[in-house]
N, CA, C and O of each residue as an XYZ file, in Angstrom:
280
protein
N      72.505    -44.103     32.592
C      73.313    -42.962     32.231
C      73.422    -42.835     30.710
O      73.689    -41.757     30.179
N      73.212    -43.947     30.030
C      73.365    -44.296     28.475
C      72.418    -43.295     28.093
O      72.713    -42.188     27.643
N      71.496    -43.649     28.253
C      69.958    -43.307     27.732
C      69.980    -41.446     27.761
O      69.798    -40.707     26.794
N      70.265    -41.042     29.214
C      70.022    -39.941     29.270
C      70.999    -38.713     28.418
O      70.789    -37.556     28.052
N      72.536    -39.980     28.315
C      73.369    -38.741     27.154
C      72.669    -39.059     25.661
O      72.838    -38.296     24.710
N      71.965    -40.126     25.586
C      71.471    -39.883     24.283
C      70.191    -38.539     24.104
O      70.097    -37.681     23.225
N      69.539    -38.732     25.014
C      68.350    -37.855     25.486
C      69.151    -36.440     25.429
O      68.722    -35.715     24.532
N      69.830    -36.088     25.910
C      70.825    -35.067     25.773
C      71.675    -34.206     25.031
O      72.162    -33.148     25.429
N      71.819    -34.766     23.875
C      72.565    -34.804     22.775
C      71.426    -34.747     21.629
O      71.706    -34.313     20.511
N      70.305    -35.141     21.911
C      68.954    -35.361     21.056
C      68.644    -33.973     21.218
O      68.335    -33.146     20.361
N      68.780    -33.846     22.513
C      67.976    -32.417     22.946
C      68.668    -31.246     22.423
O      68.101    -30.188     22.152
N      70.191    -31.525     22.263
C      70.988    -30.166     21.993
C      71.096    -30.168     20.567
O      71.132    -29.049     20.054
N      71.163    -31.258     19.726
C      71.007    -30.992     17.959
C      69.795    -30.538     17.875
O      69.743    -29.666     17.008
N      68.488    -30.787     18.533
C      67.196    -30.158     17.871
C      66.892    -28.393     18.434
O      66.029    -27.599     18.062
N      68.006    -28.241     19.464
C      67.923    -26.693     19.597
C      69.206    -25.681     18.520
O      69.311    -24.490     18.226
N      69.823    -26.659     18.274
C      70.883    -26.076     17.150
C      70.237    -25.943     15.986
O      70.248    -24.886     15.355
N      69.627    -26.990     15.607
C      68.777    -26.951     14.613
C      67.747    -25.641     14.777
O      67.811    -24.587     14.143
N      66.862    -25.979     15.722
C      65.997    -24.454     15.502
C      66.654    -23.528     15.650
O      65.933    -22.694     16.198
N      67.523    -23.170     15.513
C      68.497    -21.603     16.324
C      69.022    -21.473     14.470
O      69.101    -20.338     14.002
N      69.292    -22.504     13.701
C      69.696    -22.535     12.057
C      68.692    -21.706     11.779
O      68.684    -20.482     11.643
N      67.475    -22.853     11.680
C      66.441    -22.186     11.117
C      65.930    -21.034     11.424
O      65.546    -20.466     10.402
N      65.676    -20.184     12.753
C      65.661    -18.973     12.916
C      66.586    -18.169     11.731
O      66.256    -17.636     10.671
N      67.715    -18.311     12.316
C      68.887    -17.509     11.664
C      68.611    -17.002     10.373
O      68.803    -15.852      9.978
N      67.923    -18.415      9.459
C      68.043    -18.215      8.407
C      66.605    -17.689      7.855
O      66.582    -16.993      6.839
N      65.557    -17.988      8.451
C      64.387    -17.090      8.181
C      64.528    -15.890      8.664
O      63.671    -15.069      8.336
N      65.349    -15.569      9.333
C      65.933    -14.245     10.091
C      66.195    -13.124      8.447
O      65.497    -12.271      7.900
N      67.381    -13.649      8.189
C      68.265    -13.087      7.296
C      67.359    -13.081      5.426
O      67.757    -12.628      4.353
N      65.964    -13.866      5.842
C      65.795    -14.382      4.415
C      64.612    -13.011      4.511
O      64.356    -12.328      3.520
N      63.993    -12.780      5.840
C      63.092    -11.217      5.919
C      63.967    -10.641      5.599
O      63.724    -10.420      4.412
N      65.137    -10.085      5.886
C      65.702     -9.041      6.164
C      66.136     -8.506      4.539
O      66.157     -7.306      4.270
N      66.511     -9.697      3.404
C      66.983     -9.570      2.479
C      65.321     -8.931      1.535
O      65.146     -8.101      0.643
N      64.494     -9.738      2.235
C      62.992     -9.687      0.982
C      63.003     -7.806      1.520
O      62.614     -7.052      0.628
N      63.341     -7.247      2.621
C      62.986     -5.771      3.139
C      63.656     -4.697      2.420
O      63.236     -3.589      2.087
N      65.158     -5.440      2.195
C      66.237     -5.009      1.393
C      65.625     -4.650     -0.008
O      65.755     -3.488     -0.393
N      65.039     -5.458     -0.711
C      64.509     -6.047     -1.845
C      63.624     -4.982     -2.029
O      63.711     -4.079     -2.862
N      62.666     -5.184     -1.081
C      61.726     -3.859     -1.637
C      61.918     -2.440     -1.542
O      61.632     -1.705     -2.487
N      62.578     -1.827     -0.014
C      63.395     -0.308     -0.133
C      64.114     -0.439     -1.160
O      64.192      0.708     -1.601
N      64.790     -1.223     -1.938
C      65.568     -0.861     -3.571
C      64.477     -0.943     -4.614
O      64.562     -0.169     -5.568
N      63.542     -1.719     -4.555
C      62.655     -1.282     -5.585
C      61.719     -0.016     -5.800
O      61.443      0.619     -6.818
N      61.268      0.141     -4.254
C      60.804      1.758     -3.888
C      61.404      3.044     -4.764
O      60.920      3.773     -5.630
N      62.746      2.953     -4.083
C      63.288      3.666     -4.436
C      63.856      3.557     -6.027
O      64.314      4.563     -6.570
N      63.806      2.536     -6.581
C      64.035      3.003     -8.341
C      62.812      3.225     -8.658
O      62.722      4.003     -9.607
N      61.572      2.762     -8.142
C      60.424      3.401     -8.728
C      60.806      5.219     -8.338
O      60.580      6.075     -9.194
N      61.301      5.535     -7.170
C      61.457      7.128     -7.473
C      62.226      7.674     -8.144
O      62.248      8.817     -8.599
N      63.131      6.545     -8.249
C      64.384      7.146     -9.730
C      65.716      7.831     -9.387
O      66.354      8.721     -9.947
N      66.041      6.648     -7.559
C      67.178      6.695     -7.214
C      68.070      5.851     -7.925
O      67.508      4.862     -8.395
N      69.659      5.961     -8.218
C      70.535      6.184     -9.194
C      70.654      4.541     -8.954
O      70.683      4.261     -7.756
N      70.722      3.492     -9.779
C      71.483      2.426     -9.764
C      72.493      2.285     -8.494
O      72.181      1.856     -7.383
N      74.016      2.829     -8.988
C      74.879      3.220     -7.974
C      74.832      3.654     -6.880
O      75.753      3.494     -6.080
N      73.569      4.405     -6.567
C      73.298      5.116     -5.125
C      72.720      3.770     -4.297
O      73.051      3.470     -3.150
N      71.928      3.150     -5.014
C      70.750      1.671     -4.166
C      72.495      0.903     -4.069
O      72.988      0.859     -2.942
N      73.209      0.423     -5.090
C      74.010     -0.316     -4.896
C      74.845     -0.347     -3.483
O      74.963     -1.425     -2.900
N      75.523      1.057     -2.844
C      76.271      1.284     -2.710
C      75.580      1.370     -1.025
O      76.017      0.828     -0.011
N      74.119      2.434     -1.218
C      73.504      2.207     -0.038
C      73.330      1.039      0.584
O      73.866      0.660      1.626
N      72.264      0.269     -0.354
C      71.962     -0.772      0.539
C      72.827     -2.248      0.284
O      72.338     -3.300      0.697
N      74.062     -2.233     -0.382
C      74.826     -2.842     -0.111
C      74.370     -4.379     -1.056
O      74.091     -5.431     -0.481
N      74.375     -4.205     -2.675
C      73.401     -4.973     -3.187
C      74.530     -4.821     -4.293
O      75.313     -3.871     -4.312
N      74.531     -5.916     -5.263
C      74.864     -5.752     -6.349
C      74.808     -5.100     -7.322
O      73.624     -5.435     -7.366
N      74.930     -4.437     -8.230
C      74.472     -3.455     -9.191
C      72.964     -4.499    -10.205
O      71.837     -4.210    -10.607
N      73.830     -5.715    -10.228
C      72.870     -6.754    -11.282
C      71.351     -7.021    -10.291
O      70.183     -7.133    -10.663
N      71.822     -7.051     -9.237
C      70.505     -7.351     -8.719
C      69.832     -6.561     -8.802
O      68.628     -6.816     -8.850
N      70.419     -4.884     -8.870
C      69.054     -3.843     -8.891
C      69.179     -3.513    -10.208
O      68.752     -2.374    -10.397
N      69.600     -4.052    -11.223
C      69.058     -4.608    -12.609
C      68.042     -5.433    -12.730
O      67.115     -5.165    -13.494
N      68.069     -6.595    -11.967
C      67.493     -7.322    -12.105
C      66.040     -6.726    -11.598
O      65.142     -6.850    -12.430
N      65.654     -6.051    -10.262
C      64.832     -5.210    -10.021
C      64.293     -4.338    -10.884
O      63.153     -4.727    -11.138
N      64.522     -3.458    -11.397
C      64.213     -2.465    -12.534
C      63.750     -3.340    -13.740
O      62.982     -2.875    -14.583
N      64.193     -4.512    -13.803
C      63.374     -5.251    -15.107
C      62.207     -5.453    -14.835
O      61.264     -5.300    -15.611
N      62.117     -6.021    -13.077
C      61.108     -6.147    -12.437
C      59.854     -5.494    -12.726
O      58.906     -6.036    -13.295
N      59.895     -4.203    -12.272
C      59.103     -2.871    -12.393
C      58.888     -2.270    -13.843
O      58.025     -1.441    -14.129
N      59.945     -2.902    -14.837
C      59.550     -1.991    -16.400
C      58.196     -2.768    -17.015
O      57.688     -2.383    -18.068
């Protein structure tokens, strides 16, 4: 019975674990997608404040973008 709650407990940290790592390669696309519709769009010469506010980004970061692209 020893063996098998260890087996058990082995089994449920290494699915927590992959379910992290999903999560977080999840959220790490989602931000790089973010990243580029704000750069798109200052290449068309949508407003600082408009990317900010739309896509929910810092103002510095789509500073930091626009340095990107100059």
């Amino acid at each position: 019975m020893f063996y098998k709650d260890i087996l058990d407990y082995d089994t449920q940290l290494r699915q927590e674990s992959e379910a992290r790592g999903e999560a977080k390669g999840e959220a790490r696309g989602e931000a790089k997608g973010i990243m580029k519709t704000a750069l798109k769009l200052l290449e068309s010469g949508t407003s600082l404040q408009y990317l900010a506010e739309t896509l929910q980004l810092s103002e510095s970061q789509i500073i930091e973008l626009k340095k990107a692209i100059a």
